[in-house]
C-alpha positions in Angstrom: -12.1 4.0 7.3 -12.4 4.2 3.5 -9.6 3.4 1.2 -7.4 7.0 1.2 -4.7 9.1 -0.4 -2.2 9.9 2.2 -2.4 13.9 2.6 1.5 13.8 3.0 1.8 11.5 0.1 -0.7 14.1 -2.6 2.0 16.1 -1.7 5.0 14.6 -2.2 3.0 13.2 -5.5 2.9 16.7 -6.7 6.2 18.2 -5.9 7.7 15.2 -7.4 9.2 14.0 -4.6 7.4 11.0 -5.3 8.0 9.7 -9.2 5.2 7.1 -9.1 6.8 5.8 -12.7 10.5 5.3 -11.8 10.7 4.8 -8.0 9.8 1.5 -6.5 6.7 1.4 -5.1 5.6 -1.2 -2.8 2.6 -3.1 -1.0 2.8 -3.8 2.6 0.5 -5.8 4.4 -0.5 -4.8 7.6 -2.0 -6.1 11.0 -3.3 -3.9 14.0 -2.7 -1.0 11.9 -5.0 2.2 12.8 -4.9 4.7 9.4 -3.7 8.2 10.5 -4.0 11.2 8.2 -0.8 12.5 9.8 1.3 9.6 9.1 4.1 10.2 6.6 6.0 7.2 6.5 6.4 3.6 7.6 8.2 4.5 10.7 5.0 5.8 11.8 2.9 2.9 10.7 5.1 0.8 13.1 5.5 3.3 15.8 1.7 2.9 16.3 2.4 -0.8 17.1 1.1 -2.3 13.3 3.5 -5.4 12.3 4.7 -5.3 8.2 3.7 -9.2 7.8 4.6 -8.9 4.0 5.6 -6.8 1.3 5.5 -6.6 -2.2 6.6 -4.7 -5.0 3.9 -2.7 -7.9 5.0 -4.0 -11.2 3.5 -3.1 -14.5 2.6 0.8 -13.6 0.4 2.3 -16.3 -0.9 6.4 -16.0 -3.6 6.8 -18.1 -6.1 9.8 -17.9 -5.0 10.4 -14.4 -5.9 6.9 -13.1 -3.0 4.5 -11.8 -3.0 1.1 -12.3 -0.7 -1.7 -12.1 -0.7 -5.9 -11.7 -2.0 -7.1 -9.3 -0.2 -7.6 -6.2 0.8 -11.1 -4.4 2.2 -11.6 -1.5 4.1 -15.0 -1.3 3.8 -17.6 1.4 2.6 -15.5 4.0 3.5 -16.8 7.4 0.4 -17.7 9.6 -0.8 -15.7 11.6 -3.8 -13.4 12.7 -6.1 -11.6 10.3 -4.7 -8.5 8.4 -7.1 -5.7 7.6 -5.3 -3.6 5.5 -2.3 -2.5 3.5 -0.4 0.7 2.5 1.6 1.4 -0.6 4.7 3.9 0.0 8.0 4.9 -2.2 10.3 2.0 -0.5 13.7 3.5 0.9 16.6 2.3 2.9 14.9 2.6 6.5 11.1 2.7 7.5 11.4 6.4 7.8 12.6 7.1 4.3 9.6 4.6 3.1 7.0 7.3 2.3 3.1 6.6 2.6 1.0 6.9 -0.5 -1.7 5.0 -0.2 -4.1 3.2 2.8 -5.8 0.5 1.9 -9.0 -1.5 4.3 -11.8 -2.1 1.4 -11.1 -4.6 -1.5 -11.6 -8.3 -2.3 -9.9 -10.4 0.2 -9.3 -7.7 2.8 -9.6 -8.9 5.7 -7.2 -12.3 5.3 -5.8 -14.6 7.9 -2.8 -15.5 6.3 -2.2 -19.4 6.4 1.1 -19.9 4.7 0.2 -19.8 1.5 -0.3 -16.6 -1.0 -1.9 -13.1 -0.6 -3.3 -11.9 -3.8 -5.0 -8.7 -4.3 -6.8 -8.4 -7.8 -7.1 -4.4 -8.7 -10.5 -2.9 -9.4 -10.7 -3.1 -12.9 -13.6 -0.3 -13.0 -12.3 3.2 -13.8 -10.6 4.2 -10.9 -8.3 1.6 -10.8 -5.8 1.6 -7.8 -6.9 5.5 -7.8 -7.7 8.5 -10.0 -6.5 11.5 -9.5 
């Protein structure tokens, strides 16, 4: 699978239900996790039987031309463990099922990583589509 837009999250994107400026969007990274067009939320990330080894919150959000960037993202000593194929960003809530899916994640520098205890750092591509154009 190819880095994707969440179909649930385009739409929450659109009718605003998702302010990618003011809410707080974070990172999570991800093992044993199978991407699932239908999945809506973090609830159903879990449900599938994928463990949340870390999470991290986007800082520095920027919009320009319809392309959204941010810095990068690091996840801090990351407890060892097996490899980790991929992340998702979502709009974080109180509970996994109010933590909405944006964004899946399996293709970028790094990816996969077998975390060691030390930091997770995924560097942004700095070409024109940045985390993603719309």
């Amino acid at each position: 699978m190819a880095n994707a837009l969440y179909p649930k999250g385009k739409e929450r994107i659109l009718d605003e239900t998702i302010g990618l400026s003011n809410d707080t969007i974070k990172a999570a990274l991800l093992r044993s996790y199978t991407y699932d067009s239908a999945d809506e939320d973090l609830a159903d990330v879990t449900s599938s039987g994928a463990t949340v080894v870390a999470t991290a919150t986007l800082s520095g959000k920027t919009f320009t031309s319809g392309v959204f960037d941010a810095n990068d993202v690091t996840w801090t000593a990351v407890a060892n463990g097996a490899a980790c194929d991929n992340f998702v960003l979502y709009k974080d809530g109180a509970t996994d099922a109010d933590r909405q899916l944006i964004m899946y994640v399996d293709s970028y520098t790094n990816l996969p990583v077998t975390p060691n205890g030390g930091d997770i750092t995924i560097t942004w591509d700095s070409g024109s589509n940045k985390i993603f154009a719309w």
